[in-house]
N, CA, C and O atoms as a MOPAC input file, in Angstrom:
PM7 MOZYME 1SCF
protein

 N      1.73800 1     7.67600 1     1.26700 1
 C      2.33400 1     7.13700 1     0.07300 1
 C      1.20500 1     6.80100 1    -0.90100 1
 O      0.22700 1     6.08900 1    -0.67000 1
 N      1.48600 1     7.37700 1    -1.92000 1
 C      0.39300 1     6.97800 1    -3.40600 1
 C      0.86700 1     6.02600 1    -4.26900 1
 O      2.03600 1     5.68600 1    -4.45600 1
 N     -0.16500 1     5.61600 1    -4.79400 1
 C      0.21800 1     4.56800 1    -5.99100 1
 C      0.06000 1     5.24600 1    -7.28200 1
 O     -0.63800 1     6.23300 1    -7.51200 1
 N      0.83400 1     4.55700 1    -8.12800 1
 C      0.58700 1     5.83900 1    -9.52600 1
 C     -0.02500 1     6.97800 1   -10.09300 1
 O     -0.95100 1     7.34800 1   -10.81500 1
 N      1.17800 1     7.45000 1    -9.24900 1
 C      0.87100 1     9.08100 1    -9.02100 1
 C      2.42100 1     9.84100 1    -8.83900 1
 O      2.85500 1    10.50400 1    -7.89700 1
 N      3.21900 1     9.35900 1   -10.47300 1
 C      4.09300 1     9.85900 1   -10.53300 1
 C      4.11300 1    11.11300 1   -11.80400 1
 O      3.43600 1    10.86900 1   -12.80200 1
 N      4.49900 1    11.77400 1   -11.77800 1
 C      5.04600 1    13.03300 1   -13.16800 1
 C      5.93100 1    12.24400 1   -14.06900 1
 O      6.36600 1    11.13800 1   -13.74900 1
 N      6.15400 1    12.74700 1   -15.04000 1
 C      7.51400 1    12.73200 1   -16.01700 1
 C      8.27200 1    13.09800 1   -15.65200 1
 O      9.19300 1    12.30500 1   -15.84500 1
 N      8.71900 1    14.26100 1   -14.95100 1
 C      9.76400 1    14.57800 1   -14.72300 1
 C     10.65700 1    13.79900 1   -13.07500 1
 O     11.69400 1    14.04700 1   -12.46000 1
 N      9.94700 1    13.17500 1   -12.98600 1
 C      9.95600 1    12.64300 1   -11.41100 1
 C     10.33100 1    11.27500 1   -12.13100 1
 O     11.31600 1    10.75000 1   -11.61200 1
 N      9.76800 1    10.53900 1   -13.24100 1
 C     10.30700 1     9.27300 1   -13.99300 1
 C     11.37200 1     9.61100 1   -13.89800 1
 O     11.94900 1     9.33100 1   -12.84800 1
 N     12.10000 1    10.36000 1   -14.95500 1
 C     13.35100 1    10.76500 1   -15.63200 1
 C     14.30700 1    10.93000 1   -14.11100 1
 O     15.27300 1    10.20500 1   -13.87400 1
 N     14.02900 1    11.54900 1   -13.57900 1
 C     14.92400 1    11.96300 1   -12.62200 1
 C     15.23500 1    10.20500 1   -11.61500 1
 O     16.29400 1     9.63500 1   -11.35100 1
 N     14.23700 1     9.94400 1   -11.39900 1
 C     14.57900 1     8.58100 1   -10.96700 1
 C     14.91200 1     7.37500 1   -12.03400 1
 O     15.02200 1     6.38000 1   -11.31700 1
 N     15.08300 1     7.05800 1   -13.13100 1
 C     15.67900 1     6.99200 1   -13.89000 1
 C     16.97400 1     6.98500 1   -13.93200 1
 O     17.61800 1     5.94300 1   -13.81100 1
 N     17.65100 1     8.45600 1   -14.15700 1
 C     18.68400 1     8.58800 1   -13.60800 1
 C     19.40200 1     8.49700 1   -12.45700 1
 O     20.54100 1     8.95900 1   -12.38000 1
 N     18.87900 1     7.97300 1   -11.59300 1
 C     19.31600 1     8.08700 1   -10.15500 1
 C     19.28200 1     6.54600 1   -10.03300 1
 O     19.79700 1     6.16500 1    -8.98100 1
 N     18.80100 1     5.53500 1   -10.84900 1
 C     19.22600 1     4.17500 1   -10.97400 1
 C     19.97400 1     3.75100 1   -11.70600 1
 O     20.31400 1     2.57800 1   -11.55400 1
 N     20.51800 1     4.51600 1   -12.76700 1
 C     21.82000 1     3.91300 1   -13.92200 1
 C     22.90000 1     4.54300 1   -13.33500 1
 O     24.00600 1     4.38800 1   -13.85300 1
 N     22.74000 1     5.44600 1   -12.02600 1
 C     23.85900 1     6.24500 1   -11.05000 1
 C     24.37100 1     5.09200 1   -10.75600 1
 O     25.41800 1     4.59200 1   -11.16700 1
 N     23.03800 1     4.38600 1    -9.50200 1
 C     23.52100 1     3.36000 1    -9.06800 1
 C     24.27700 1     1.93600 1    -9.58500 1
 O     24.92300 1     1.14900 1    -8.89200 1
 N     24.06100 1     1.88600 1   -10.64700 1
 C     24.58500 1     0.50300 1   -11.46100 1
 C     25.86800 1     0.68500 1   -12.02500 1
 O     26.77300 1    -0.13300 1   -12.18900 1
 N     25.77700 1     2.34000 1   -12.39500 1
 C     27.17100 1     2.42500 1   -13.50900 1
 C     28.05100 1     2.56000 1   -12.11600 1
 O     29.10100 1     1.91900 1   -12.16500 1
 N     27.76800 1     3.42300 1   -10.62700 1
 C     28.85300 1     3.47800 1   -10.18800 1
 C     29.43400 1     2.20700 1    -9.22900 1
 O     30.46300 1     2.24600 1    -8.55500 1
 N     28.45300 1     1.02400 1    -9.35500 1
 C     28.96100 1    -0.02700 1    -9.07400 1
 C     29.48100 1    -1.14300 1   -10.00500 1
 O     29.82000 1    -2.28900 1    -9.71000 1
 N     29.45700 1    -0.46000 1   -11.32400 1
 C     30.40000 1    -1.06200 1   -12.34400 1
 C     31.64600 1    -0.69200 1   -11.93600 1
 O     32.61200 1    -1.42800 1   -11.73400 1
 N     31.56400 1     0.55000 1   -11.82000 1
 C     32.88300 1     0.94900 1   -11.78900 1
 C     34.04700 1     0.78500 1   -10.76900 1
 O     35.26600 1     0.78200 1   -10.93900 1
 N     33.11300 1     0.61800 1    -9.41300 1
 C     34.08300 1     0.03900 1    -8.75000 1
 C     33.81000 1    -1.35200 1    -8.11200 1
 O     33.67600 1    -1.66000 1    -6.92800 1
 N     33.76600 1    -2.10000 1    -9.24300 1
 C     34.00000 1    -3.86600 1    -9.31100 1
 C     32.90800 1    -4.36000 1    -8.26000 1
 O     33.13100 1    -5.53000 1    -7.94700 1
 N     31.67500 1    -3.75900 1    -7.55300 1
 C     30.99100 1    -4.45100 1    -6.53800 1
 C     29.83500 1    -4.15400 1    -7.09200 1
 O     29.15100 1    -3.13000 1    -7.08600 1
 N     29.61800 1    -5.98700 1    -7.93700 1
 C     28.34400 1    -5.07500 1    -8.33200 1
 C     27.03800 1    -5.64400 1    -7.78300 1
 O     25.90000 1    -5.37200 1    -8.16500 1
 N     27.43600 1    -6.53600 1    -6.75300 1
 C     26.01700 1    -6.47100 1    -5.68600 1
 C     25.63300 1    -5.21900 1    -5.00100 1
 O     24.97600 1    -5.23200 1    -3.96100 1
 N     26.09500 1    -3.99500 1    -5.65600 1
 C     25.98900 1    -2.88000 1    -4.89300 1
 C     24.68600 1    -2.74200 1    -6.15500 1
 O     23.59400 1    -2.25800 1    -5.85500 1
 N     24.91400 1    -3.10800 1    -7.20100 1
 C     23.53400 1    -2.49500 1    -7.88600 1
 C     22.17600 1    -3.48600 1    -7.51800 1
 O     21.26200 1    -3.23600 1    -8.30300 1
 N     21.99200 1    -4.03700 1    -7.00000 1
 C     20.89100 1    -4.68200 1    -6.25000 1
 C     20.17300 1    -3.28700 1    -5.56100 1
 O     19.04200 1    -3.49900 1    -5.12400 1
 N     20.75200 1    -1.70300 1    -5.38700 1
 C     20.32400 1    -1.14400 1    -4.71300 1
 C     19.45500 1    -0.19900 1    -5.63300 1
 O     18.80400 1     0.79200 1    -5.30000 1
 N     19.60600 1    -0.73500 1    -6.80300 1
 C     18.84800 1     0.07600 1    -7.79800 1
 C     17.28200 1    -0.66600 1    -8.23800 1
 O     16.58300 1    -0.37000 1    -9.20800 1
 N     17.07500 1    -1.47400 1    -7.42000 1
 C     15.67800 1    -2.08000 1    -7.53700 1
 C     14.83500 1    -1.54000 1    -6.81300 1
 O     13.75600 1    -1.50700 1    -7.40400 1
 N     14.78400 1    -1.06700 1    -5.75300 1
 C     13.68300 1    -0.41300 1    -4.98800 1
 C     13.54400 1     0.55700 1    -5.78700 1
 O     12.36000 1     0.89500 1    -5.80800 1
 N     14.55800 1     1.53700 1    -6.85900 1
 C     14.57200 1     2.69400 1    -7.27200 1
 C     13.54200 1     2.12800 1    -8.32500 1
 O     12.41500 1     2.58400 1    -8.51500 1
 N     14.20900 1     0.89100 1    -9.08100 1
 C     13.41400 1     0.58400 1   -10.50400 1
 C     11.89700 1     0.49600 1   -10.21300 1
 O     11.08100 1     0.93500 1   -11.02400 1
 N     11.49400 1    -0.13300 1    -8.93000 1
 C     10.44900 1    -0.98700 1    -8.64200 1
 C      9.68700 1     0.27700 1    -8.29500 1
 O      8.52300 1     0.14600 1    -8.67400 1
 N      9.85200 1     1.19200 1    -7.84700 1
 C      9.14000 1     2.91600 1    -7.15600 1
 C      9.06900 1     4.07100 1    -8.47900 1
 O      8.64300 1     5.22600 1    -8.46700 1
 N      9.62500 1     3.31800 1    -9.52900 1
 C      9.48100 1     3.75800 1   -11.05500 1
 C      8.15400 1     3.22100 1   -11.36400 1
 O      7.16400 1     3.92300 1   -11.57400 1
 N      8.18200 1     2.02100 1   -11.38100 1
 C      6.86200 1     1.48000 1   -12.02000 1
 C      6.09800 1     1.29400 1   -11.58000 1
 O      5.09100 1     1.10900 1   -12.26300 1
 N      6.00600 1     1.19900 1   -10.03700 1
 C      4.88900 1     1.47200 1    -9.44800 1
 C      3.81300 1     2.75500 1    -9.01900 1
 O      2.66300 1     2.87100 1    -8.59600 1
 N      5.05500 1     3.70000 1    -9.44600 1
 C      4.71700 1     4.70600 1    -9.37200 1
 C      4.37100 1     5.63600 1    -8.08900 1
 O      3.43600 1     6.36800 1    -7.76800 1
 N      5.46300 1     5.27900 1    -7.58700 1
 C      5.47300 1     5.49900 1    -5.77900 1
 C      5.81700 1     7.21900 1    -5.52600 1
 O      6.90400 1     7.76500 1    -5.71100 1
 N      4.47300 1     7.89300 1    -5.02600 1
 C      4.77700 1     9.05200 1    -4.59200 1
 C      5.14500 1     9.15300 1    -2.86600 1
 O      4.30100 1     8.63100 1    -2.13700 1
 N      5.99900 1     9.60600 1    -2.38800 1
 C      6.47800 1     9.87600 1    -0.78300 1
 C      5.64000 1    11.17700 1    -0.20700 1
 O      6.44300 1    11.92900 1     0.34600 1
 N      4.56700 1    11.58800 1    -0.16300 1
 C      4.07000 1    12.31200 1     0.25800 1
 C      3.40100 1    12.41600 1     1.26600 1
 O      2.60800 1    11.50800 1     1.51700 1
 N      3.54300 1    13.89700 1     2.42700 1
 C      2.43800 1    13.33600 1     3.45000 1
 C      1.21500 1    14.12500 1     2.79600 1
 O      1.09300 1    14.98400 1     1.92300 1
 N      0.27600 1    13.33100 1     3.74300 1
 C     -1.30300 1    13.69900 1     3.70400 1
 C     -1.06800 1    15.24900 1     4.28100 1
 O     -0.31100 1    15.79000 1     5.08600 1
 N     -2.21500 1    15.66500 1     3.35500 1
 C     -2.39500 1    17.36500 1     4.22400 1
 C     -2.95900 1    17.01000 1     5.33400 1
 O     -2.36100 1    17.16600 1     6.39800 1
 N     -4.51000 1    16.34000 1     5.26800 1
 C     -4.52300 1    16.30700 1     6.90900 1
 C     -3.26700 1    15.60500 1     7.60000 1
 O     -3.08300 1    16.33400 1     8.57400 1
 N     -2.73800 1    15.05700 1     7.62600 1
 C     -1.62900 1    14.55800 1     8.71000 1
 C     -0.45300 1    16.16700 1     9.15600 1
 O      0.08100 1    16.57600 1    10.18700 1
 N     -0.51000 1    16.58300 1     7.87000 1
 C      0.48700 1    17.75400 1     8.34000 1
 C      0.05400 1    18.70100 1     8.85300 1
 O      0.83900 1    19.42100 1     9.47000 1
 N     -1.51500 1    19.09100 1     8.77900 1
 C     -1.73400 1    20.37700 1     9.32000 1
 C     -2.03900 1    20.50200 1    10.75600 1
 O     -2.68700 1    19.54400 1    11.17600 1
 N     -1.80300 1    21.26400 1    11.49400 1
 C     -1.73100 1    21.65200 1    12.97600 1
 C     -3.04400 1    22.34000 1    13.52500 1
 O     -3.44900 1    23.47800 1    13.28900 1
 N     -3.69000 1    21.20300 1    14.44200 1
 C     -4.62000 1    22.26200 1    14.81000 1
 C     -4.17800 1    23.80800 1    15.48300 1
 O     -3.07400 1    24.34400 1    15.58300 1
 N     -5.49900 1    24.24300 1    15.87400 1
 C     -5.42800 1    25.32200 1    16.03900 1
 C     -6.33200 1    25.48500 1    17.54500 1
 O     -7.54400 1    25.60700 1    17.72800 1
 N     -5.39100 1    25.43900 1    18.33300 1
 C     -5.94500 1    25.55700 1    20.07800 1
 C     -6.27100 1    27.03700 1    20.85200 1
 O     -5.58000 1    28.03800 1    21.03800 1
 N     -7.81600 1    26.63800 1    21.25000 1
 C     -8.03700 1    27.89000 1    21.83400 1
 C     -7.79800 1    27.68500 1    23.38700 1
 O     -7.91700 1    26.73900 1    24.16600 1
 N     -7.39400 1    29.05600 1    23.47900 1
 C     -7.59800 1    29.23000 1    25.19800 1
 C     -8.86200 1    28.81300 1    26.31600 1
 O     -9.86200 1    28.41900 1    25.71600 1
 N     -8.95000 1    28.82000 1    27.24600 1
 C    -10.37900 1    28.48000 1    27.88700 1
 C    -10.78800 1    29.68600 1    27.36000 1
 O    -11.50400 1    29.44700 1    26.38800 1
 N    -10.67600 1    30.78700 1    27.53300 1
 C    -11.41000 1    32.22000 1    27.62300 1
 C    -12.05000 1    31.96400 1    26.38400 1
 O    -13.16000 1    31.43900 1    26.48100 1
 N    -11.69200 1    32.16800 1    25.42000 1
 C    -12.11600 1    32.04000 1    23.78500 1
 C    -13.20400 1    30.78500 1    23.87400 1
 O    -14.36900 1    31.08300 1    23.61000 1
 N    -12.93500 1    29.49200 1    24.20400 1
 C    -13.61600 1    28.43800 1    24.26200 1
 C    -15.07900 1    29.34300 1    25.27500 1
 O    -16.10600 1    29.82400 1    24.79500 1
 N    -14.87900 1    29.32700 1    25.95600 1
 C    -15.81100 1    29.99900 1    26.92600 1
 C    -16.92600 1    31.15800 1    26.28300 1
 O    -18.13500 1    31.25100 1    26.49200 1
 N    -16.07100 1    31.95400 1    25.46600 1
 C    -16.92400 1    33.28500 1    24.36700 1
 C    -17.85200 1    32.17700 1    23.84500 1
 O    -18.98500 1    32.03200 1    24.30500 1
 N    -17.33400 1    31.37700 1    22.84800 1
 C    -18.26200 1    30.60600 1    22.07000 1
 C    -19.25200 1    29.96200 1    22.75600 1
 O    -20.30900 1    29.67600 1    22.19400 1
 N    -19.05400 1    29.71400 1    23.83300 1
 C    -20.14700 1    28.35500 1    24.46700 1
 C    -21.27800 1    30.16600 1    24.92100 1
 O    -22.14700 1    30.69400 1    24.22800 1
 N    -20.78000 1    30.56800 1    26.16500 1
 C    -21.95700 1    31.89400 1    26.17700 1
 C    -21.87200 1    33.10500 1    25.69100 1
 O    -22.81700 1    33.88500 1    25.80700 1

């Protein structure tokens, strides 16, 4: 996870995905349901990227004994 290290287009889109949350808990009368639009607001301005690390994702690459063995003699 990064710290401000968001795009514009990644604002906007989350943005919208928090006035989702508010208008559609206007609409149906519960609106402690928009309390759920703060982590959204708060990952706006903080600028919260969800990304993994390349090293974390990449897979080593395992040799056989034989191969291990070429290299050593």
């Amino acid at each position: 996870m990064k710290v401000f290290n968001l795009t514009i287009g990644t604002v906007i889109i989350r943005f919208y995905l928090m006035m989702l949350i508010v208008i559609v808990a206007g609409f149906i009368g519960q609106w402690w349901l928009a309390t759920l639009a703060l982590p959204v607001f708060l990952s706006i301005m903080f600028g919260l990227t969800f990304e993994k690390n390349k090293k974390e994702a990449s897979v080593k690459n395992m040799n056989t004994p034989a191969e291990t063995a070429k290299k050593v003699g």
